[in-house]
N, C-alpha and C positions, 0 to 999 in steps of 0.2 A: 631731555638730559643735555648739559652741558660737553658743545663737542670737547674742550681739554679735558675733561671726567672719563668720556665716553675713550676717548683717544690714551690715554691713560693703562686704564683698567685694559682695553687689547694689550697691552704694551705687557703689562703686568702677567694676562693672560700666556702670552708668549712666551716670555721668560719661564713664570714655571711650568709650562709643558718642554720648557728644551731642559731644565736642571732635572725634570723628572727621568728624563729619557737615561742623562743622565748619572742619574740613583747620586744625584749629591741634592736634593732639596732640602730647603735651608729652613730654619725659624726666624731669621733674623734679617729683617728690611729697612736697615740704618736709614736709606733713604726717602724712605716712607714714614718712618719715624714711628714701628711697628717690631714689637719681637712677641712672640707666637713662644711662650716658657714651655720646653719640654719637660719630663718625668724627671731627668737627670738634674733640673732646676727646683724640684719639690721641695729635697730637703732645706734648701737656704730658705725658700719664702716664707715655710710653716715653723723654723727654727726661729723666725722671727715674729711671731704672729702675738703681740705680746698679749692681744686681747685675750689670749686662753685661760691668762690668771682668773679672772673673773668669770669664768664658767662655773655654774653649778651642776650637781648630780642631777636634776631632772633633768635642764636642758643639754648635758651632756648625751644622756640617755635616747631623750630625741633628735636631737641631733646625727647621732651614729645609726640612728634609725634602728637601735635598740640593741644595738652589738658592743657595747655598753654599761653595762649595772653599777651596783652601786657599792663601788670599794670606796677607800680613800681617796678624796677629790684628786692629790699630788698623782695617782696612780692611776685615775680619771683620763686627765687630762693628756697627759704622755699616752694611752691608752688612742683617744681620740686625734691627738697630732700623731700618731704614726695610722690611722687610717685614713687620715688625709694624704699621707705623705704616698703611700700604698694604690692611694684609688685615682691620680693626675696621671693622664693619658695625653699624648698627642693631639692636634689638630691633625684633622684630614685635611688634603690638601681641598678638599670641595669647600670645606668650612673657612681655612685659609682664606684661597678667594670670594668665599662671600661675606667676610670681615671685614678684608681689605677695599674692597666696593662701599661697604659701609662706611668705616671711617674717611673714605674720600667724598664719599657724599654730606658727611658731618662735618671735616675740615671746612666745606664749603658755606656752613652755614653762617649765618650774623651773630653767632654767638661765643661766648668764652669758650677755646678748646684747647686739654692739654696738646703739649708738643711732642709728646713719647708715651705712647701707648703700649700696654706690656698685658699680655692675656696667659691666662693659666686654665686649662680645661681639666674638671672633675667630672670622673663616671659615678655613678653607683646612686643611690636614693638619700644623700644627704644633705643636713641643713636644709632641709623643707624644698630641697633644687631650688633653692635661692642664689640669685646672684649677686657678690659683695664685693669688697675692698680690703686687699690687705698694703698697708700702704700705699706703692705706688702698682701695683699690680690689680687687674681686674680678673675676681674667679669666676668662671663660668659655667655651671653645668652642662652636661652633655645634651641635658632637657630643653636648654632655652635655646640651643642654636637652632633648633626648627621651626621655633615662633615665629608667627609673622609679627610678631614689636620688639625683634631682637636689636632693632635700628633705635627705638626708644628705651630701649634697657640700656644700651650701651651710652648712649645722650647721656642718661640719666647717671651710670656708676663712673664715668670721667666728671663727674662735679663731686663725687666722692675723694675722688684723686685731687681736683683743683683746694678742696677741702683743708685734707692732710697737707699738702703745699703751703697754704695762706694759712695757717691757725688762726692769727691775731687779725688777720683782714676779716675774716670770717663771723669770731667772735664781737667785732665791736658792730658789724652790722648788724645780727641778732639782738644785742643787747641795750646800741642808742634808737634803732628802727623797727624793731620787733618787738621792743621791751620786755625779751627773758632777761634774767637773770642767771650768771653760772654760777653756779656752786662747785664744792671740792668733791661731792659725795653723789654715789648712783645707788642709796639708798638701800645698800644690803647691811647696814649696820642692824638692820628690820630684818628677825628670823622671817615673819611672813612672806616680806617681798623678796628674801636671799631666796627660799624656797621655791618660790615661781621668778626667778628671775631669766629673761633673756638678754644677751650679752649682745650690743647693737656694732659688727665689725666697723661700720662706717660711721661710729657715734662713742664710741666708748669711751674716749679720752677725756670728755666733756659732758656734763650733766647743765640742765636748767629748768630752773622756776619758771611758773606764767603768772601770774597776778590778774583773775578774773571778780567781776562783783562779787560772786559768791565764796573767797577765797583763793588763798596762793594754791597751784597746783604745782607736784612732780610730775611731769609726762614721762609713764615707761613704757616697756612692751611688759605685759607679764603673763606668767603661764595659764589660763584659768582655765578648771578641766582640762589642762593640759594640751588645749589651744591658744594659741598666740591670739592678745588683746591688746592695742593700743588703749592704756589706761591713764587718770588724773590722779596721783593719790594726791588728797587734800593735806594741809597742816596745817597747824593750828594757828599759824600766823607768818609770818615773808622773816627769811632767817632772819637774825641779825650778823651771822658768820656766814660762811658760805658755806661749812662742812656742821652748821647747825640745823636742823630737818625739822624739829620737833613735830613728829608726826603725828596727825588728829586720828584715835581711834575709839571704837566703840565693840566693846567686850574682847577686848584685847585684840580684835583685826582692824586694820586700816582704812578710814574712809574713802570710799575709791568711787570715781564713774568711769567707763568709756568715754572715750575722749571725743567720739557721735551724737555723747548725748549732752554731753559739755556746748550747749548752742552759745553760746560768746564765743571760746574757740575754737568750734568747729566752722562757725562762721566767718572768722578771720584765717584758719588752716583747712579749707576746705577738701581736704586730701586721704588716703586711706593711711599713708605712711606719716601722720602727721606728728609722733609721738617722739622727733626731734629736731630741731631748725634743721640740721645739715639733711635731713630726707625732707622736711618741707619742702626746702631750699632746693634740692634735685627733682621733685617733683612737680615746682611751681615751674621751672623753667622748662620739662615737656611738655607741660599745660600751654606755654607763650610760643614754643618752637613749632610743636605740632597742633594746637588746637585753635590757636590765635588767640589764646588770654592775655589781655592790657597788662601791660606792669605798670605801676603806681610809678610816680616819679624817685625815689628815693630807688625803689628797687633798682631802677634802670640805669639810675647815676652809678649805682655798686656795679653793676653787670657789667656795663662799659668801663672802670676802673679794673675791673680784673681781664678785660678787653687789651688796655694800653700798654 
């Protein structure tokens, strides 16, 4: 380990066992460029969560881990952000410093990293103990602090954040070197796919086309049996609008593969979360950080401009 890391973290160490002593420990490490969001910080992050509009009644459902049913979506959804608001607990301070060890090991790496890290901790069994992005905030469950790839989770959800920051950097890299196409629409204007739809925190603002030999695809998540499927729905042809789908179906359901069995893009998105550039796009870069996957030159040219 790097002695300044190593020299560091004691430093860090010391400090909060003297405020513990104390009884004034803080959430808030301006000079670390860290804030640890308490319970009393809930209301403002989930009052802004705007992705909730677009939640449906199933995934509402699953989501609340079933505490949930099925009224009025308006009454859904208020229903589900006040169980969020409800279930954000504190960090321990053991959790604290094994965050902050983290992101000092992260700052240190060759790669794009934000400058203001902001963590919110949720208890209880929801959102599949998934960890996301609500703007510039990372939610964390209580689950993944004990993972040993909590160091790669967290790589991975500050390119969620650099994401929301860059919109238009982001988008023309997808679209001139990736060749998606965005469109205006995330394809619930489709009773079928409104019905299984899942709502992507770190993706929802933006939808996109892929254009493989066999046809243009929608890459979505969708519910199927009520498990999460990175899906292809087919259509019938590459819009001519960007809020035009015309979606290919067959007896009135939607032509769909798994995006696994899609071999042109699976082959080019070799990934599990592959079912939007911005989770490509964070999962290609723990692939290069921790596994030593090559980045292609164009990729590299991007990485380093969001670097400078």
């Amino acid at each position: 380990m790097d002695v300044m890391i190593l020299f560091s973290i004691i430093i860090i160490i010391i400090l909060l066992n003297y405020f513990s002593r104390k009884e004034k420990f803080t959430s808030l490490y301006p000079s670390l460029g860290i804030r640890f969001l308490t319970k009393n910080d809930a209301s403002t992050v989930f009052d802004n969560f705007d992705a909730l509009k677009y939640y449906q009644p199933l995934e509402i459902k699953l989501r609340s881990n079933g505490k949930v049913g099925f009224a009025s979506l308006t009454k859904n959804i208020e229903s589900i952000r006040k169980i969020y608001k409800n279930n954000v607990v504190n960090f321990t301070k053991k959790e604290t410093l094994k965050i902050i060890r983290i992101v000092h090991e992260i700052n240190n790496m060759k790669y794009p990293i934000i400058k203001k890290w902001q963590f919110l901790k949720m208890s209880g069994k929801y959102d599949w103990n998934l960890p996301y992005t609500i703007n510039s905030t990372i939610i964390l469950p209580a689950s993944v602090l004990n993972n040993d790839d909590l160091k790669q989770t967290l790589f991975h959800e500050q390119f969620h954040v650099l994401q929301y920051l860059n919109p238009l950097k982001f988008n023309r890299f997808y679209t001139t070197k990736w060749n998606f196409s965005k469109i205006l629409t995330n394809g619930q204007k489709n009773q079928w796919i409104k019905n299984r739809f899942v709502t992507n925190p770190d993706g929802y603002r933006n939808y996109y086309t892929y254009k493989t030999r066999n046809g243009t695809i929608l890459p979505l998540v969708l519910l199927i049996n009520k498990k999460m499927n990175g899906v292809g729905i087919y259509l019938n042809r590459k819009p001519k609008a960007t809020s035009d789908l015309n979606i290919l179906e067959k007896n009135g359901v939607p032509v769909y593969k798994k995006l696994g069995n899609i071999s042109e893009y699976y082959k080019k998105f070799p990934f599990y979360q592959n079912y939007h550039p911005h989770e490509i796009f964070a999962c290609m870069m723990v692939k290069c950080a921790f596994d030593n996957k090559k980045m292609d030159t164009d990729t590299k040219y991007f990485v380093n401009s969001l670097i400078s």
